[in-house]
C-alpha positions in Angstrom: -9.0 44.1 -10.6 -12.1 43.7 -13.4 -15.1 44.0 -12.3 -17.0 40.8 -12.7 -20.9 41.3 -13.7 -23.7 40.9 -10.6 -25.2 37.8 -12.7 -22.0 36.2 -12.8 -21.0 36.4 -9.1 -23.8 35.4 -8.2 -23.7 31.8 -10.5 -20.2 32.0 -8.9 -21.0 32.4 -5.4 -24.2 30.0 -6.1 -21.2 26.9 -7.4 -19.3 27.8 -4.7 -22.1 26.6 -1.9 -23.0 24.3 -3.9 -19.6 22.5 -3.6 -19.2 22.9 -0.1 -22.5 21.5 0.5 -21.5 18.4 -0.8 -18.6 18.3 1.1 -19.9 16.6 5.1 -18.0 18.2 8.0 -17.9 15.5 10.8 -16.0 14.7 13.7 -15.1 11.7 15.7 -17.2 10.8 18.4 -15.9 9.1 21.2 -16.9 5.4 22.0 -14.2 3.9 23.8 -10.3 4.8 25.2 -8.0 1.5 25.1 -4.1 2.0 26.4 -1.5 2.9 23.5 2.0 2.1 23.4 3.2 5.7 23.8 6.8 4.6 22.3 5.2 3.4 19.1 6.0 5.8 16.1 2.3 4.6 14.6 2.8 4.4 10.5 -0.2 2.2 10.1 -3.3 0.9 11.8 -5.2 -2.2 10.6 -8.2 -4.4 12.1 -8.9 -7.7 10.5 -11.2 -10.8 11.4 -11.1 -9.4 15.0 -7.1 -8.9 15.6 -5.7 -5.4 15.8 -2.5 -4.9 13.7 0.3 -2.0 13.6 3.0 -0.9 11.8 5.7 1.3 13.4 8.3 3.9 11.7 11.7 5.0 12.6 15.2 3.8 11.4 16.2 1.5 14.2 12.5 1.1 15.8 10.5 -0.1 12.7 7.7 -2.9 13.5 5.0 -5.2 12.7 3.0 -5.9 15.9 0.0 -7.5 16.2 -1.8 -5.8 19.5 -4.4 -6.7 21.9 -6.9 -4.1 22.2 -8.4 -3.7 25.3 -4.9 -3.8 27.0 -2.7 -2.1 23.9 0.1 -5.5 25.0 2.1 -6.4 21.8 1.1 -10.2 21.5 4.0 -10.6 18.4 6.0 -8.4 17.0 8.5 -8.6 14.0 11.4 -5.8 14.0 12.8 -4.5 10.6 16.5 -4.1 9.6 17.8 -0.7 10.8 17.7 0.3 7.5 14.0 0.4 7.0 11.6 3.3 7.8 8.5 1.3 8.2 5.2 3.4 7.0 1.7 1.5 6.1 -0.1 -1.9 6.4 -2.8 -3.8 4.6 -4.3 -7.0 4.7 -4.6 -9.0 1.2 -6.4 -12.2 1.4 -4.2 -14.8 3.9 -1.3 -12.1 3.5 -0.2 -8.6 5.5 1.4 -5.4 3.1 4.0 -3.3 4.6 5.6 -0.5 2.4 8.8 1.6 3.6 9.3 5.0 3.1 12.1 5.9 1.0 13.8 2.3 0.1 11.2 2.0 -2.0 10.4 -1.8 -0.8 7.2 -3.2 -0.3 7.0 -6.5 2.1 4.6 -9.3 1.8 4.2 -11.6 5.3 1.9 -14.3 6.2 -0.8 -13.2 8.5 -0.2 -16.6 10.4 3.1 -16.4 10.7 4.7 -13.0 10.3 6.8 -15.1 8.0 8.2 -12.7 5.2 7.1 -14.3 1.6 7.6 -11.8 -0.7 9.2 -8.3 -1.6 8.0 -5.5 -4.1 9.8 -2.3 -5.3 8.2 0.9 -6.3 9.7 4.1 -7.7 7.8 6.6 -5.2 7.7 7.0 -1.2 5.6 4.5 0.6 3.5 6.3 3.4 -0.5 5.0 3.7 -1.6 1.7 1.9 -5.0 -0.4 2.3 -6.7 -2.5 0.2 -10.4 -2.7 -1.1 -10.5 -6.3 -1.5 -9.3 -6.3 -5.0 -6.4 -3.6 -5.3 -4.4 -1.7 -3.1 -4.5 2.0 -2.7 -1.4 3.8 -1.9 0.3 7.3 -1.3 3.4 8.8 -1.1 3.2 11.8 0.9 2.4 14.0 -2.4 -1.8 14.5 -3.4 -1.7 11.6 -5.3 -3.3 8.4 -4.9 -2.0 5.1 -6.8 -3.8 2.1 -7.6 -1.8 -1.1 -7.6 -2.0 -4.5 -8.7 -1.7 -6.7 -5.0 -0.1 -9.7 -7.8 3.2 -7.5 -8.6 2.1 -4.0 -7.3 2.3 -2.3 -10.5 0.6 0.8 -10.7 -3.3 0.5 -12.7 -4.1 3.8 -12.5 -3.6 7.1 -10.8 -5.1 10.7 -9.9 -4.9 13.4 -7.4 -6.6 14.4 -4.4 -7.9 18.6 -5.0 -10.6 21.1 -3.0 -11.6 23.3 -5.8 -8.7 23.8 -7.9 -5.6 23.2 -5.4 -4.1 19.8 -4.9 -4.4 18.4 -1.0 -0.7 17.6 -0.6 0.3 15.2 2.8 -2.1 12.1 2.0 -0.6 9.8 5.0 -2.1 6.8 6.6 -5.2 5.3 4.6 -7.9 3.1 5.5 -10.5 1.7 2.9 -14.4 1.3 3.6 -16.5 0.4 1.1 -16.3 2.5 -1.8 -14.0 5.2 0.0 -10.7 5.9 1.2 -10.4 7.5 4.4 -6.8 9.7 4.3 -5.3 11.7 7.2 -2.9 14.5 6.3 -0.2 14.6 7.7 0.6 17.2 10.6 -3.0 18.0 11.2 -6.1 16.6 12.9 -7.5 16.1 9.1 -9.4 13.0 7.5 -10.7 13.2 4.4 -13.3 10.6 3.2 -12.6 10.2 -0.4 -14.8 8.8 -3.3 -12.2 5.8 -4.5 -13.6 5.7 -8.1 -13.7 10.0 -8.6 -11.0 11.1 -6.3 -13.9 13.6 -4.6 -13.7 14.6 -1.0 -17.0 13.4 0.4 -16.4 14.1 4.0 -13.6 16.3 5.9 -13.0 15.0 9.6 -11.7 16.8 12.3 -10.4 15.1 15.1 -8.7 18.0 17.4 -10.7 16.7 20.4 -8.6 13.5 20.3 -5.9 15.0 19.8 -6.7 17.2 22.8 -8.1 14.2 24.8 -4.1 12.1 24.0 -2.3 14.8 26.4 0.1 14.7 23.5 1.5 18.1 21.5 1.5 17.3 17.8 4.9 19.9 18.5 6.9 16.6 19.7 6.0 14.5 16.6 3.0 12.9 17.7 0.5 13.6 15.1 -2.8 12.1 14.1 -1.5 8.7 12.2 -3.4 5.1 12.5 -7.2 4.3 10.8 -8.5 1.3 11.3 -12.3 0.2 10.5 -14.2 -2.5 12.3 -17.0 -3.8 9.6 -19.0 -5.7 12.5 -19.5 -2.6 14.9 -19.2 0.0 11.6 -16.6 2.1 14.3 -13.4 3.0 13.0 -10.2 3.1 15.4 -8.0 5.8 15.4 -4.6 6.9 17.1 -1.3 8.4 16.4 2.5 8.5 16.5 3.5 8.5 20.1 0.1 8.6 21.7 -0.7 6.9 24.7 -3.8 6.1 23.4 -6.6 4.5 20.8 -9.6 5.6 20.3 -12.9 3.7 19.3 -14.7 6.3 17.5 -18.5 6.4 15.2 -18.1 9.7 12.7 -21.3 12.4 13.5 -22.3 15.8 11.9 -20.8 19.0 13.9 
């Protein structure tokens, strides 16, 4: 190995902290524990004008519920052809998005009625979707994000998800806030907060202790899957596949 002169690890080592500095470690802090149906494979979490909303996977169990949340009771529920491995859910104007995993079919329902309206095809997986209030944000299980068009889901632009210079693969369930994107990775207690405009990880989230708090082993499937945000309270909800549980959380500093 070459030697690298002292000036120039040092710059190095100087870039280095300066990246992770900018990079927030948080975690979730509890606020409130509301009942989960523990037999709902959670693909997607959504809260809108004060109605909780979920999307659940599996060939043969695949959902759109809405849910009360104080009690976790399914109020409605709609179930998909056997055929269909629901994944994520987002709420566009009067209308509710659910994509599908790998039949590449993207479903458009009224919020009202459940009613489905509409039906969109893409070329990729579907696993996390949310909308900003003018396009839709989407991935497929790869470090890519993809912004679509909400009119005819066409793809506007594109870019991947990196820390430092290797690509953060598993981009699951999303939620967007503002002028982020809030992305859990699949099979671990991660969220990233990402900047929606540069792609840049703002914030890393670690949310063992809920994971630790469900009574659930992440061994058995049940991993970290569902973000939801509540603009009024600023509290985001949070809960996964197979948990018995949802959590009301506020994001604090370690």
């Amino acid at each position: 190995m070459k030697k690298l002169p002292f000036l120039l690890i040092i710059l190095s080592l100087l870039g280095l902290s300066s990246c992770q500095q900018k990079t927030q470690n948080l975690v979730p802090e509890i606020l409130n524990t509301y009942p989960h149906d523990a037999n709902a494979f959670t693909q997607g979490l959504l809260f809108t004008d004060g109605k909780l909303y979920e999307s659940t996977g599996l060939n043969g169990r695949s959902s759109l519920r809405e849910v009360e949340l104080e009690s976790g009771k399914i109020i409605r529920a709609l179930s998909l052809d056997n055929k269909y491995f629901a994944e994520g859910l987002a709420h566009v104007n009067d209308k509710l998005y659910q994509i599908t995993w790998q039949s590449k079919k993207a479903f458009v329902y009224d919020l009202e009625t459940f009613n489905l309206e509409k039906t969109f095809s893409y070329n990729t997986e579907g696993w996390g979707i949310c909308f900003d209030g003018k396009d839709l944000y989407m991935s497929d299980g790869s470090s890519t994000i993809y912004k679509r068009d909400p009119k005819d889901f066409k793809i506007l632009s594109q870019y991947k998800i990196t820390q430092g210079d290797k690509n953060i693969d598993y981009l699951n369930e999303l939620e967007c806030v503002d002028n982020y994107i809030y992305a859990n990775i699949w099979q671990t207690t991660k969220i990233l907060k990402i900047d929606k405009n540069t792609g840049k990880i703002a914030s890393e989230i670690d949310a063992a202790n809920l994971l630790a708090d469900s009574g659930v082993s992440q061994d058995s499937g049940a991993v970290l899957n569902g973000i939801a945000y509540n603009p009024k309270t600023k509290t985001f909800y949070l809960t996964g596949k197979l948990w018995p549980k949802l959590y009301e959380v506020r994001f604090n500093s370690k």
